[in-house]
PLY file of the C-alpha trace (Angstrom):
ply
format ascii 1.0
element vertex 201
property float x
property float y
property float z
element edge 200
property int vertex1
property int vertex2
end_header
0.00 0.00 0.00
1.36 3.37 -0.86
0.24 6.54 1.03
1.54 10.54 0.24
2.46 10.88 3.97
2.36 8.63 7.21
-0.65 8.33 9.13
-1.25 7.14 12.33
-2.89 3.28 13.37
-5.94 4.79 13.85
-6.19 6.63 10.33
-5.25 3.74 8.73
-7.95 1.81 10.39
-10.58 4.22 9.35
-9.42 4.54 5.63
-9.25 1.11 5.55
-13.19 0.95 6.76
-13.84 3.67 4.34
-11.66 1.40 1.46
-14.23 -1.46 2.42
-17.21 0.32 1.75
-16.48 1.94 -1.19
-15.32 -1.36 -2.88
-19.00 -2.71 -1.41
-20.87 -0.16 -2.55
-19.23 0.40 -5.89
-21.12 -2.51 -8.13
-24.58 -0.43 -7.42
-23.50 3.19 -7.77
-20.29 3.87 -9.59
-18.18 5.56 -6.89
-14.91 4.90 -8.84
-14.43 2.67 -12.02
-13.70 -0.33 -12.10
-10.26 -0.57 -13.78
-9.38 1.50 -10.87
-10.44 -1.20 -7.64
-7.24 -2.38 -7.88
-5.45 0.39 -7.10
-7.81 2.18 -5.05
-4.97 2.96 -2.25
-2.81 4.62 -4.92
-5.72 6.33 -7.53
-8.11 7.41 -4.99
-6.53 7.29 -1.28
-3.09 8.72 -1.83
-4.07 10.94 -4.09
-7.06 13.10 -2.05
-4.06 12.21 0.93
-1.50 14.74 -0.53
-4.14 17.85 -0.36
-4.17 17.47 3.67
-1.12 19.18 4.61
-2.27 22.38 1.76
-5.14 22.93 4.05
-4.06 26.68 5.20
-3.25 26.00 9.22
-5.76 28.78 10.19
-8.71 27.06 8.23
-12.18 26.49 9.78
-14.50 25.81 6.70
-13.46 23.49 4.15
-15.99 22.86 0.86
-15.21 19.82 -1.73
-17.55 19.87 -4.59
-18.34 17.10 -6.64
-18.02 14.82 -3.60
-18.57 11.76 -5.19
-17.25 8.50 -3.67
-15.49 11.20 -1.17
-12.10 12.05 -2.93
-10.93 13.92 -1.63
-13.80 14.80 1.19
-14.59 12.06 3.26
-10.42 11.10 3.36
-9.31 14.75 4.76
-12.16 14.38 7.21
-10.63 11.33 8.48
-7.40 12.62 8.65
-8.59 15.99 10.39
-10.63 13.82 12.74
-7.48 11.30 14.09
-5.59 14.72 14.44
-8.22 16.59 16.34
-8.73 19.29 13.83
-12.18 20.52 14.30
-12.92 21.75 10.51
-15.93 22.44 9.19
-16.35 20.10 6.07
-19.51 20.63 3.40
-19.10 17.79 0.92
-21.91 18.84 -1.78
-22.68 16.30 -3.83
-25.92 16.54 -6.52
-26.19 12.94 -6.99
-28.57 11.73 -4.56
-27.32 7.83 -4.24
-23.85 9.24 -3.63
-24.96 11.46 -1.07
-26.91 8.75 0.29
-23.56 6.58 0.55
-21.36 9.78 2.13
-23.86 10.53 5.14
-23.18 6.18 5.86
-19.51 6.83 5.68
-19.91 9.68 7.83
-22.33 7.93 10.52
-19.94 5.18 10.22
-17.07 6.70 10.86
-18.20 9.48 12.98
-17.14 12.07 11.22
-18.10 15.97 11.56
-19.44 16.51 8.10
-22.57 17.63 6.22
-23.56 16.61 3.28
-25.44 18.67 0.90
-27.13 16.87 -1.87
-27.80 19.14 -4.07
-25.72 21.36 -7.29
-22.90 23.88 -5.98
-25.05 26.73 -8.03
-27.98 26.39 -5.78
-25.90 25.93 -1.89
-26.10 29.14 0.02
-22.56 30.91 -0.02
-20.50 28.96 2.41
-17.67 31.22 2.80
-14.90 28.70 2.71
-11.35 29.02 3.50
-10.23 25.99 1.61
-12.21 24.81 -1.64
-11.51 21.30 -3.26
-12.89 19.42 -6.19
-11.19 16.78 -7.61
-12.22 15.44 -11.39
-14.84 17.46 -11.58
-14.87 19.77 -14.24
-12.51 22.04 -16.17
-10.72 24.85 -14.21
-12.67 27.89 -15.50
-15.36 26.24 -14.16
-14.45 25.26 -10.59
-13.27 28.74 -10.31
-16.65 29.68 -11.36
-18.03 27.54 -8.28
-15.08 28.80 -6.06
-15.89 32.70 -6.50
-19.72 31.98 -4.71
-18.35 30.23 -2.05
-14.55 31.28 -1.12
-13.49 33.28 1.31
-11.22 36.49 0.39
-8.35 35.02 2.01
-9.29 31.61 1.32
-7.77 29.06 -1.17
-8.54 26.17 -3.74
-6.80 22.92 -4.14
-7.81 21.17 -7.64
-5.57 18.18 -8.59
-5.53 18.20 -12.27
-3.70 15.92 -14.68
-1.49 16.88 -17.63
-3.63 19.32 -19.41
-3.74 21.87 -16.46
-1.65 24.18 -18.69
-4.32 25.00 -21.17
-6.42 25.08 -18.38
-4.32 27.61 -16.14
-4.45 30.04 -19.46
-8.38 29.64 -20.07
-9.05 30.27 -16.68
-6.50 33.37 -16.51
-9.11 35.15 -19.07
-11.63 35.02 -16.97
-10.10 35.35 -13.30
-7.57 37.06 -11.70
-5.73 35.05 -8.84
-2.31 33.52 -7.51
-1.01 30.03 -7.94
1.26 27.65 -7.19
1.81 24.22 -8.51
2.80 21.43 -6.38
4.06 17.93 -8.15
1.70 15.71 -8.08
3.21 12.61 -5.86
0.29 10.10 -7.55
0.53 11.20 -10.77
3.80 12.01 -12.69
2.08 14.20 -15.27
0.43 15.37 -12.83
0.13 18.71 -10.56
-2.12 20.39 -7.82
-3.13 23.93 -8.14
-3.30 25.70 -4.84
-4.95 29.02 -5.99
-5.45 32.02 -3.79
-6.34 36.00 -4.25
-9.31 34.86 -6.55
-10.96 37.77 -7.73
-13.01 38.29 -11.41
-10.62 39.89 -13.96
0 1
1 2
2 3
3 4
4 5
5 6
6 7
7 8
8 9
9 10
10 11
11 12
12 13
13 14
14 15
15 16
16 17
17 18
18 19
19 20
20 21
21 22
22 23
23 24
24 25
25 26
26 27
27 28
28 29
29 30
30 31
31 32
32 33
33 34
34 35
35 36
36 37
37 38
38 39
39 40
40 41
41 42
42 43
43 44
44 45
45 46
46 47
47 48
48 49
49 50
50 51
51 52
52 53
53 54
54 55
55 56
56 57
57 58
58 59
59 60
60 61
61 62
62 63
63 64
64 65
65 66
66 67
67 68
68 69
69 70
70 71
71 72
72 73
73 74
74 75
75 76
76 77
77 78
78 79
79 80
80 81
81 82
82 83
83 84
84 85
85 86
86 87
87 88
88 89
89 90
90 91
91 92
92 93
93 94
94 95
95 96
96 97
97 98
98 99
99 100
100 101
101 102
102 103
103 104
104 105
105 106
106 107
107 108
108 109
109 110
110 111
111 112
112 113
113 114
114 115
115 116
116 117
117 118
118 119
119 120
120 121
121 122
122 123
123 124
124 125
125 126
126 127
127 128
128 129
129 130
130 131
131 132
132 133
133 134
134 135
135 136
136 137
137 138
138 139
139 140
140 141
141 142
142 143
143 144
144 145
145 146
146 147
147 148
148 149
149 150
150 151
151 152
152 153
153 154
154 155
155 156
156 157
157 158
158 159
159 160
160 161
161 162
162 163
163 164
164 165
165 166
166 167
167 168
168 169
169 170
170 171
171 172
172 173
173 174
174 175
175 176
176 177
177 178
178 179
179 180
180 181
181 182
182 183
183 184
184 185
185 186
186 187
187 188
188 189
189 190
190 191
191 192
192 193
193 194
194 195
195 196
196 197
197 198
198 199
199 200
């Protein structure tokens, strides 16, 4: 099993609960595909993993859109929860089945979340210090979703595969922000944008 960083016993132990029911619930609703089961520690763990320590130290209110199977949602909250981090996650997720299986993971595993099951557009402006969406959509887009819901001072975490140049300049026409990019340790092609100042151009 690979992992971006070490986590303690009990971490592992609740990832590895959260591992189970994702691979149960996966034939019914889709949470990941299939050619990716296999590699489900790597793919999905690891990778939502490596956003933890971008989380801004002063953050309160974290937002991931697009929830889904809960990468990277439901995995921060687990690691937030075995450090004693009290944020305050919204995972918003439109799809109701997925929502469905996110509030079990979260009763399961006791963790301080709310999920929303409805579309980003129609959420009342949570003011987030941290935004995160992972494979959702294109980044003009997320930043889009980001500017109804972000903080001034907050920031965004998108991990985005190889074509995040094109997307960097597309997105640069429309907004005016700050970024960074931080190797992807999942995905060699990879990177994750950790944008901040986001204001409309």
């Amino acid at each position: 099993m690979l992992l971006s960083r070490d986590v303690s016993r009990e971490t592992q132990h609740k990832l590895q609960i959260f591992v189970d029911l994702v691979l149960k619930w996966n034939p019914v609703i889709n949470l990941i595909s299939k050619g990716t089961q296999d590699q489900i520690w790597n793919r999905h763990i690891a990778d939502s993993i490596q956003l933890y320590d971008l989380i801004p130290k002063n953050a309160a209110k974290i937002l991931d859109v697009g929830s889904g199977g809960g990468f990277p949602g439901i995995v921060l909250a687990i690691l937030s929860s075995t450090d004693n981090l009290r944020y305050e996650f919204q995972l918003v997720e439109s799809d109701q089945r997925k929502a469905t299986f996110l509030r079990e993971v979260s009763r399961v595993l006791e963790l301080s979340v709310v999920v929303c099951p409805k579309r980003v557009e129609e959420i009342a402006a949570f003011q987030a210090d941290c935004f995160t969406a992972r494979a959702l959509a294109p980044l003009p887009t997320l930043l889009t979703f980001a500017s109804l819901h972000l903080k001034s001072s907050g920031v965004c975490l998108f991990p985005k595969g190889s074509a995040y140049k094109s997307e960097l300049k597309a997105a640069q026409e429309c907004f005016l922000f700050d970024y960074e990019l931080i190797p992807s340790q999942t995905d060699p092609t990879g990177t994750i944008l950790k944008i901040s100042g986001l204001k409309n151009a």
